[in-house]
N, C-alpha and C positions, 0 to 999 in steps of 0.2 A: 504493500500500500504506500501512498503518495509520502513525503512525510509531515507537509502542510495537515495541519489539523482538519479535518473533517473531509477532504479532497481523494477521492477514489475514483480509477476509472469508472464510467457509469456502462451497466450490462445493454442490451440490444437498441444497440447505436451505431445506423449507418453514414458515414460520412460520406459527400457529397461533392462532384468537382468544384465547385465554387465554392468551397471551403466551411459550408454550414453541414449539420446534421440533422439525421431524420432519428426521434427517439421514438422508437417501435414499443415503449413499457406500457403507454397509457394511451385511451381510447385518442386521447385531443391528437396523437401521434405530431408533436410539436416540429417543425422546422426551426432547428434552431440557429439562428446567425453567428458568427464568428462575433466572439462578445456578448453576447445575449444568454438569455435565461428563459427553460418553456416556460409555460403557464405558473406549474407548480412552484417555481422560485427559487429551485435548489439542485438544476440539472445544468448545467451551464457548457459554453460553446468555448472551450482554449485552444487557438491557436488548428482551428479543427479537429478537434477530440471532444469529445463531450464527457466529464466530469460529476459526479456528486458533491455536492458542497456538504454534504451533513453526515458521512460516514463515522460513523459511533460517535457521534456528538447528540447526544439526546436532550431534550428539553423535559422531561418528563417519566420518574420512574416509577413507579406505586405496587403494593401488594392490594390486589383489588379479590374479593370472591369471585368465585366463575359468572355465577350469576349476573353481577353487572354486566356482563359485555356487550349483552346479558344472552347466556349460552345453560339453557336448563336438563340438555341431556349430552354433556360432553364433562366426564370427571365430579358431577355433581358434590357440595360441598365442600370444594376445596379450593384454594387459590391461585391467582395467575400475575405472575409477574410482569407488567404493560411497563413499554416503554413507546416513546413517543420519541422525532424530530420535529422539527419546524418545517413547512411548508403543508401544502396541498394543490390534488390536482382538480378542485372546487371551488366555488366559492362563492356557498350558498349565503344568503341573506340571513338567514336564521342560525349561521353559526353559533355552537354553544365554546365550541375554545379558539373561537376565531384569534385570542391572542398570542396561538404559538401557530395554529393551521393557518391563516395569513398575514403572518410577520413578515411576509420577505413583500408580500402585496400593500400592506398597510405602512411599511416602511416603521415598523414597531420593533426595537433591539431586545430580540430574546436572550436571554442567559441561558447558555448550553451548557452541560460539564461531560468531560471525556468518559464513556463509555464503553468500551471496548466489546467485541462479542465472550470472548472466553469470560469478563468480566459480569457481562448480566446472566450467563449460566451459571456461573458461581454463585450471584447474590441467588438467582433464584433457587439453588439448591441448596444454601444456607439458611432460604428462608422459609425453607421443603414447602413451595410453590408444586403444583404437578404442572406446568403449563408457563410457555410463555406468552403473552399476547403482547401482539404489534398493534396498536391504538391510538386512541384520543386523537390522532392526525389521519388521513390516507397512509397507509401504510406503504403501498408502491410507488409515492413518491423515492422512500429508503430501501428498495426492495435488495441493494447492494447489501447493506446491513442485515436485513434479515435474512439473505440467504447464509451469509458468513456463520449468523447467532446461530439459524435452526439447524446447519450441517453440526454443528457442534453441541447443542440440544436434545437432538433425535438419539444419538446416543446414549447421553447420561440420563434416559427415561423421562426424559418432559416433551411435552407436546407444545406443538407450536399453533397460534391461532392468530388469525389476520382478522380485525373488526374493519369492515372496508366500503367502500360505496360501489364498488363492483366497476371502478371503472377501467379495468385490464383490457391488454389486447388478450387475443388467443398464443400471441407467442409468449406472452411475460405467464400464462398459467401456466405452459408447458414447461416453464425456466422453475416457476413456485410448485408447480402440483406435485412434484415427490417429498415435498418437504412440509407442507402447511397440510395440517390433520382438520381442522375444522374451521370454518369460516360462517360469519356472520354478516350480511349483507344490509346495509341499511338504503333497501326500496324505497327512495325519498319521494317518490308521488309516481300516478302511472298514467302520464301524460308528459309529448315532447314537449308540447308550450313549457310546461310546467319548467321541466329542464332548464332547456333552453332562458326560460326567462327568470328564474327563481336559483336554479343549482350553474349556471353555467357550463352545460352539458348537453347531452344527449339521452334519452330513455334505452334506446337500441341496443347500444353496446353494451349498457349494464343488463340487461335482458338475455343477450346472449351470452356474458358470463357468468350468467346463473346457471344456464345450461354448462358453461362449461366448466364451471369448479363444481358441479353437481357429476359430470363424468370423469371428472377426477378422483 
């Protein structure tokens, strides 16, 4: 990894003779310009590579019950260890943590601290957590990060779980589906207007990746 704090190659990123990228992670499938940042705020264009800006640098760590995620028939009774970064690939009006989900949009300075993947498997087994959940933000904004956490989670017996808005391509599930055990989808209305004019999105794509983390 980079050695700049939070800066990781970013996963299914095609570059582009004119020196932008195309980021295949999330439905808005971002063009990103040499310089620039997609939608989410935290994928960036250097020099033609495109980059994570928030690799284990979290805004948010908590031992939450399963139940809030709220997941009532996956490890029932027992806890999940949620970490969060800053950004999203949303950005719905009624945000409830709009202050770390769009800080990079609202131009609001989050305070992150270094989190390492081997480090939140440890706190979560310290805190004999059975589960780790990627939350409170879009998770595939970080999906670098979560891939890194859960390859080294699946292992030591914890289950990995994404609280999401379902806005994946099909190729970022096929990069997640061996690795995330249960997913929670938050179907934010079931109309394009609605999207489009309220979540800043699409209905579609989350539609067909319910289908597809459901064949996963």
């Amino acid at each position: 990894r980079a050695s700049e704090r939070g800066i990781a190659p970013a996963i299914l990123a095609t570059p582009l003779p004119d020196g932008s990228v195309r980021c295949d992670l999330c439905a808005h499938r971002c063009l990103v310009r040499p310089g620039r940042r997609g939608i989410c705020g935290v994928r960036e264009n250097r020099a033609g590579s495109l980059v994570t800006l928030v690799y284990g640098e979290a805004v948010a760590a908590d031992l939450d019950p399963i139940e809030k995620k709220p997941l009532y028939h996956v490890l029932p009774g027992t806890t999940a260890y949620s970490i969060a970064t800053r950004g999203c690939s949303f950005h719905c009006r009624f945000c409830q943590n709009w202050a770390i989900a769009q800080a990079p949009r609202e131009g609001v300075r989050t305070r992150s601290f270094r989190l390492p993947p081997g480090e939140v498997v440890a706190r979560a087994i310290a805190l004999r957590a059975g589960s780790i959940a990627y939350t409170y933000v879009e998770p595939t904004i970080f999906a670098e990060y979560v891939l890194d956490t859960a390859r080294l989670a699946k292992p030591a017996g914890l289950l990995n779980l994404m609280i999401t808005n379902g806005y994946q391509t099909p190729e970022a599930l096929d990069v997640l589906g061996p690795w995330i055990d249960a997913a929670n989808v938050d179907l934010k209305g079931f109309s394009d207007r609605f999207y489009r004019r309220v979540c800043g999105a699409r209905l579609a794509p989350v539609l067909d990746a319910l289908v597809g983390m459901r064949r996963h």
